[in-house]
C-alpha positions in Angstrom: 0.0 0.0 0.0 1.6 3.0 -0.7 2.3 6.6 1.7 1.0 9.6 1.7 4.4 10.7 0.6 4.5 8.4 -2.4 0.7 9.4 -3.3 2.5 13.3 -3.2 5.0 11.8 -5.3 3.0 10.3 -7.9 0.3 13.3 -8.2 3.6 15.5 -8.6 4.7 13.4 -11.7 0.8 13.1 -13.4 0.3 17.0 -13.2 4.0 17.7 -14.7 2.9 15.1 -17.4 -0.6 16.5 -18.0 1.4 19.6 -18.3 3.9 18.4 -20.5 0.9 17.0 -23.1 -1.4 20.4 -22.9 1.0 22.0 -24.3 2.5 19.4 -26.9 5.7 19.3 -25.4 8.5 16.7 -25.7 11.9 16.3 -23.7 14.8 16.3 -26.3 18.3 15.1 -25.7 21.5 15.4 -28.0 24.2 12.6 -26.8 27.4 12.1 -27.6 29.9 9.5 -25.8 28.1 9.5 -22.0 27.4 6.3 -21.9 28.2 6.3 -18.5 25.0 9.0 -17.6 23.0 8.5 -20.5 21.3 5.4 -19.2 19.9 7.7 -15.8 19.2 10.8 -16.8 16.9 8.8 -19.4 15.4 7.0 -16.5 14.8 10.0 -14.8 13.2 12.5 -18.0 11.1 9.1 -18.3 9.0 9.6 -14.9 7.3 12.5 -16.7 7.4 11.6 -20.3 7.7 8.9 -23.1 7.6 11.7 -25.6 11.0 11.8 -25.8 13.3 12.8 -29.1 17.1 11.2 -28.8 19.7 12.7 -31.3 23.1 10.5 -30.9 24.7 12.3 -32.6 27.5 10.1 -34.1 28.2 8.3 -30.9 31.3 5.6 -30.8 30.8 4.4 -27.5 28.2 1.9 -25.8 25.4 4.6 -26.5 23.8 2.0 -29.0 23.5 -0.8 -27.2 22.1 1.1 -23.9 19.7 2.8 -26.5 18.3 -0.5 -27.4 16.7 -1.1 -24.3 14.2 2.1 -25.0 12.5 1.3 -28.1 9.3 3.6 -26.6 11.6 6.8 -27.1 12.2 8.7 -30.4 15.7 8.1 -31.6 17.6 9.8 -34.7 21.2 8.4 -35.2 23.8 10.5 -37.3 26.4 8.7 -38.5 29.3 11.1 -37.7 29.8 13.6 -34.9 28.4 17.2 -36.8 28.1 19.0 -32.9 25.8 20.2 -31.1 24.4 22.5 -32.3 23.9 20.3 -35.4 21.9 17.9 -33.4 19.5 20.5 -31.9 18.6 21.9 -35.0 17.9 18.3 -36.5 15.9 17.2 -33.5 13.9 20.5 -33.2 12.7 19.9 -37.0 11.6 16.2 -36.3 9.8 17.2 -32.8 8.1 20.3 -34.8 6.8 17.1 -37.7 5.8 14.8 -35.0 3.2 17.9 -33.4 5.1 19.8 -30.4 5.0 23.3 -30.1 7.9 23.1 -27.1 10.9 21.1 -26.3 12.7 21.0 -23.4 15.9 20.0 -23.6 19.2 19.0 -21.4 22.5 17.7 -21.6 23.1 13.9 -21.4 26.0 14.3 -19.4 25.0 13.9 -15.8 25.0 18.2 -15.1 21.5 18.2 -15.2 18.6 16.9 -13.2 15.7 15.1 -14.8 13.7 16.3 -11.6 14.0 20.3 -12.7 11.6 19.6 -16.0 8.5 20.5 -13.7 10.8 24.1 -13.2 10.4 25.1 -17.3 6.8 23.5 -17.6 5.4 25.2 -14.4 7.2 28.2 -15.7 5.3 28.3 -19.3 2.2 28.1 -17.4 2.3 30.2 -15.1 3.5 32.7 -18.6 0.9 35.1 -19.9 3.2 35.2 -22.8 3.5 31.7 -24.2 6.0 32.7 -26.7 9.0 31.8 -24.5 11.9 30.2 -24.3 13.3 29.4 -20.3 16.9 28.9 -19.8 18.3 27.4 -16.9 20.1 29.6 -14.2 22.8 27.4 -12.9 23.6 30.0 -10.1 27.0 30.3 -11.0 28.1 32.2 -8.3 27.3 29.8 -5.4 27.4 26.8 -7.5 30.2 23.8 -7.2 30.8 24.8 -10.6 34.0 24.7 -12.9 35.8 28.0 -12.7 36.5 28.1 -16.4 32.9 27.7 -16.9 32.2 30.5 -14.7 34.1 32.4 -16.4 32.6 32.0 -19.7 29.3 32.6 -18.9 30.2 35.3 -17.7 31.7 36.5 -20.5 29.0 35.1 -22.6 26.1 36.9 -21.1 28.1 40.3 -21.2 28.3 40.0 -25.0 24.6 38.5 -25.5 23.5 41.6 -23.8 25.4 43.8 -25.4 24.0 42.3 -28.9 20.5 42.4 -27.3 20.5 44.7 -24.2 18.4 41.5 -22.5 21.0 40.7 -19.1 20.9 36.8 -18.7 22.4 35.1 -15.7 22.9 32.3 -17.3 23.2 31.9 -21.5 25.0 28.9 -22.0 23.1 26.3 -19.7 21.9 23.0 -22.1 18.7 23.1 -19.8 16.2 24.8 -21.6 12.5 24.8 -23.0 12.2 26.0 -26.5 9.4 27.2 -28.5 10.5 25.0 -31.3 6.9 26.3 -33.3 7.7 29.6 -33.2 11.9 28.9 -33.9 11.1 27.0 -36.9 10.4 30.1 -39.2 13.6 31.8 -37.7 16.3 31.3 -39.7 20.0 29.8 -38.6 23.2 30.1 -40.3 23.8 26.5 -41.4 27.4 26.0 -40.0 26.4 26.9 -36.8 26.9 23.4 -35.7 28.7 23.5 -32.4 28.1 25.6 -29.3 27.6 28.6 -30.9 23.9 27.7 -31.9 22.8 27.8 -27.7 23.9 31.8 -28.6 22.6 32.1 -31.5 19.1 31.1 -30.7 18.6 33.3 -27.7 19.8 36.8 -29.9 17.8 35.9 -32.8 15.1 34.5 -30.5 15.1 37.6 -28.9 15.1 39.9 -32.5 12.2 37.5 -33.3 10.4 39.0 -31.0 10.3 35.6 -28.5 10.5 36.5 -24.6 13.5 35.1 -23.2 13.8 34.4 -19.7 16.1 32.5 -17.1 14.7 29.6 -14.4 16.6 28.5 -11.6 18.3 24.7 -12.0 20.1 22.2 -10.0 23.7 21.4 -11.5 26.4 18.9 -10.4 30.0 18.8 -12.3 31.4 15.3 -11.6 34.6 15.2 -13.2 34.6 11.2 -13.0 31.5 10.7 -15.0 31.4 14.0 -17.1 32.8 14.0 -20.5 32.5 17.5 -21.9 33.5 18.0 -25.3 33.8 22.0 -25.2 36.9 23.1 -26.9 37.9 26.0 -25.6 39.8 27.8 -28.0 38.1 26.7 -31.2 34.4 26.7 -29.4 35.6 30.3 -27.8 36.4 31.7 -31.6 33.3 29.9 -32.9 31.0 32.0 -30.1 33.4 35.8 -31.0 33.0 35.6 -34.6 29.2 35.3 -34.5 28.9 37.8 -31.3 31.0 40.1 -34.2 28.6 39.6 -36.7 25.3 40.6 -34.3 26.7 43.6 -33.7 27.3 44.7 -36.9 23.5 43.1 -37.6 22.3 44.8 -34.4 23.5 48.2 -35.4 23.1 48.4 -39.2 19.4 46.2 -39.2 18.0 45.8 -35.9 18.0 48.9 -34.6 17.2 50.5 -37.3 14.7 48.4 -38.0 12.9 48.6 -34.8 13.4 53.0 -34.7 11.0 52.1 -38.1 8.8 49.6 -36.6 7.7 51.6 -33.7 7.4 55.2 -35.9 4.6 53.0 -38.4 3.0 51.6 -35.1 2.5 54.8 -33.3 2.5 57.0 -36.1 4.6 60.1 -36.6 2.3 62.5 -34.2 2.0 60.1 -31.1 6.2 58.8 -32.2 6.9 62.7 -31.3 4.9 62.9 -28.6 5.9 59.4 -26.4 9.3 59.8 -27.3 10.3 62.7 -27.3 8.3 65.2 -25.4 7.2 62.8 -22.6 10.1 60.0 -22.1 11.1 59.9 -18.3 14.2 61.9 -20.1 15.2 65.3 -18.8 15.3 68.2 -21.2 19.3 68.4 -20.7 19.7 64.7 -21.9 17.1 65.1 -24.7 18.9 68.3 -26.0 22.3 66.4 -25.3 21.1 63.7 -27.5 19.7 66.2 -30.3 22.8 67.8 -30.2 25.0 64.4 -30.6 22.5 63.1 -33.7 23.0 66.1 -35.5 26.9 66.5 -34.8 27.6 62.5 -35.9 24.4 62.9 -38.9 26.3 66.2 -40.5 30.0 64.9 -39.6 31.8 63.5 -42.5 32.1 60.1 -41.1 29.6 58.6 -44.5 28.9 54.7 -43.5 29.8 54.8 -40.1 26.5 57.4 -38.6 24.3 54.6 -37.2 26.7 52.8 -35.5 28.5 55.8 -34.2 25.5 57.4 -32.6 23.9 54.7 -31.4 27.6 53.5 -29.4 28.3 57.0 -28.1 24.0 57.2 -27.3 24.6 54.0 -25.1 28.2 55.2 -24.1 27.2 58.7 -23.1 24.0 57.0 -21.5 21.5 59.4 -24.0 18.4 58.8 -25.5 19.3 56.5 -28.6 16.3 56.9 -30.2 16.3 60.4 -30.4 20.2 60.9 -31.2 19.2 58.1 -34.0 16.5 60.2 -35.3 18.6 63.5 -35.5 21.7 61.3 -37.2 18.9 60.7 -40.3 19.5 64.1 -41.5 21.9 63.1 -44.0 19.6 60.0 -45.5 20.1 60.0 -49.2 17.8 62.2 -50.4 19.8 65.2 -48.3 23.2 64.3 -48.8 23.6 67.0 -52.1 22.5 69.4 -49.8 24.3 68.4 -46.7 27.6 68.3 -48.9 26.2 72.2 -50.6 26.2 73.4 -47.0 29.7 72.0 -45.9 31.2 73.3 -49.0 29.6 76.6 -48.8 30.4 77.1 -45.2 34.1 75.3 -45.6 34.9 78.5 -48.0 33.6 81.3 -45.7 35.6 79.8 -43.3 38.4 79.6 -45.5 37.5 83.0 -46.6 37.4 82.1 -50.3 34.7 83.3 -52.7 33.7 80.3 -54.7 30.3 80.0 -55.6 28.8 76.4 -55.0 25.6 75.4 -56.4 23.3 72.5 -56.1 24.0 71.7 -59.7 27.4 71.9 -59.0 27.2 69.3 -56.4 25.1 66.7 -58.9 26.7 66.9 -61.5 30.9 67.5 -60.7 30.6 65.9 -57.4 32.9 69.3 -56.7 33.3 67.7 -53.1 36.3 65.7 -54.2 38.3 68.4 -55.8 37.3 70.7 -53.0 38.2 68.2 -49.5 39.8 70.9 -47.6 37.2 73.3 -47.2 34.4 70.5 -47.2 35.7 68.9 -44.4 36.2 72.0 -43.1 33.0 73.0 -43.7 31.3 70.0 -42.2 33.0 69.7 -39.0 32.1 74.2 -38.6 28.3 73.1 -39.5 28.6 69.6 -37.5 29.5 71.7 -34.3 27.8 74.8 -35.2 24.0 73.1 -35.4 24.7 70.7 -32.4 25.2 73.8 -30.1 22.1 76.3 -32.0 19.5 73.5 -32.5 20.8 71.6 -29.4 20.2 74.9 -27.1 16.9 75.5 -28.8 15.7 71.7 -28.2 16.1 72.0 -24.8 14.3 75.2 -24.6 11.5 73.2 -26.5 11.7 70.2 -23.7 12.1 72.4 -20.7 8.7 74.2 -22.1 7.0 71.1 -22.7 8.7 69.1 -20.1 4.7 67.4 -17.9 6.9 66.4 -15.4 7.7 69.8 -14.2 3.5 70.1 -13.6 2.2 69.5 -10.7 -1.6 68.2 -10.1 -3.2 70.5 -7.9 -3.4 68.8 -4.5 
């Protein structure tokens, strides 16, 4: 007869179940060589759930033959070792044909406990937003964890939030619960194949507009049954070229894309309104950050506007959004007459007489036989609006600054 405890027990592990088939969601697990752990974390994802997708992924150990004994799980076997990353990608498009909307997933290796699934499936459910993807929190401070791996999650999560100003305590745990629906029309680079992917899906997971979130996990290193197969150096170069290649993404497409979005949402009258008359801002900073977007948008630094202002924005701790929308004023359709002004204005100072025209500027491109007194002329009228228009800005913000009113008590 069983206990009141074991009753608990088993009601615990028919809810998280339940749970687990509300929302169509299956455990998945890439393995490689731990055929020492593979057999009990199994056993343990297994008191919740047979739907259960296995990628070995190219495994030379005893991984087949213990595999043999679960014929009730999912299994896809890849011939040769691809990574990781590899074997993610191929299990999330089999769950996604089988019906699942989720998948959680976690390392084979013996770090992670079988008993934390309830931890991401409570989580989704207790969501409003259902369009999330929960990644363990290892606690890597207080953890009995490697100090290498500390160290690069910590230096992990500083570049993910610098690509997607999100902070994450933890971006590199395996434990994780993916909304492999909504990932499948998101699309990856195709060598991402190693470690790199678990980064790559949380920025562009993030960009996609998914919530990302971190849950607290169990962990346990134990260096007599855990084979890890992180290579530091290659792995390490793997993870900085990408983070390289979102920032240049992030600042040329994302954030320019997003300044767009949220001008067509809210329309050009409300746009002006929200953000820049009544941000929690202070007239200073909003005149600061006029001044900077017209400085860096008038400078003659061609190619490089965007990402300047919005690093010296975030640098200078301005408003971005309104030091991006001041940099605009040399879009293409104003360059002639951005380069007319800083020629014009590059010969008064100079104190030479030339007359420029519009025409002039179309059709000899006179700013290449003339770069003295244009980049003369552009740094004079760079600096010169930046202080006018600046000072008059915050006289416009100070007037209209609602924070500065009081409700009549």
């Amino acid at each position: 007869m069983k206990t009141a405890e074991q009753n608990k027990i088993h009601s615990t592990y028919l809810e998280i179940t339940q749970k687990l088939k509300q929302y169509k969601c299956c455990v998945l697990m890439p393995t490689y060589n731990n055929y020492k752990t593979l057999k009990r974390v199994l056993d343990g994802v297994l008191k919740y759930t047979d739907d259960v997708v296995l990628v070995n992924d190219g495994s030379t150990d005893e991984t087949l033959q213990i595999l043999s004994a679960y014929p009730q799980i999912e299994q896809i076997h890849i011939n040769k070792n691809q990574g990781k990353g590899y074997a993610l990608k191929k299990g999330f498009k089999h769950a996604v044909s089988l019906g699942f909307d989720y998948a959680i997933t976690l390392d084979s290796d013996g770090q992670h406990f079988p008993s934390d699934i309830p931890v991401f499936i409570n989580g989704l459910d207790a969501s409003e937003n259902k369009n999330l993807l929960l990644i363990g929190d290892r606690n890597m401070n207080e953890a009995d964890v490697l100090a290498q791996s500390r160290k690069g999650n910590k230096v992990s999560s500083f570049w993910v939030k610098a690509v997607t100003d999100l902070e994450l305590h933890d971006t590199q745990a395996g434990f994780r619960l993916y909304p492999i629906k909504a990932l499948k029309d998101i699309n990856f680079f195709r060598n991402t194949k190693k470690f790199e992917f678990e980064v790559e899906v949380i920025v562009k997971a993030i960009w996609g507009g998914i919530l990302v979130k971190n849950v607290p996990i169990q962990v346990l290193y134990d260096l007599e049954e855990r084979v890890s197969h992180f290579r530091p150096f290659m792995d390490i170069a793997r993870i900085t070229i990408l983070i390289i290649w979102f920032l240049i993404v992030k600042y040329f497409y994302i954030r320019p894309r997003d300044f767009f979005r949220k001008l067509k949402k809210k329309g050009i009258r409300r746009f002006l309104n929200e953000e820049f008359l009544r941000n929690n801002d202070s007239p200073e900073k909003k005149a600061l950050s006029v001044a900077l977007g017209l400085f860096i948008g008038l400078s003659p630094l061609w190619g490089f506007h965007t990402v300047i202002v919005i690093f010296l924005a975030i640098v200078l701790k301005l408003n971005k959004v309104i030091a991006f929308a001041f940099s605009n004023i040399s879009l293409p359709p104003f360059i002639p007459f951005v380069f007319l002004a800083s020629l014009t204005t590059g010969y008064w100072v100079l104190g030479q007489d030339n007359e420029v025209t519009l025409a002039s500027v179309n059709n000899n491109f006179e700013v290449i036989t003339s770069l003295k007194a244009y980049f003369i002329g552009s740094i004079t009228l760079s600096v010169g609006a930046a202080v006018i228009l600046g000072s008059l800005s915050y006289l416009c913000f100070y007037l209209f600054d609602t924070k500065k009113i009081q409700p009549d008590g």
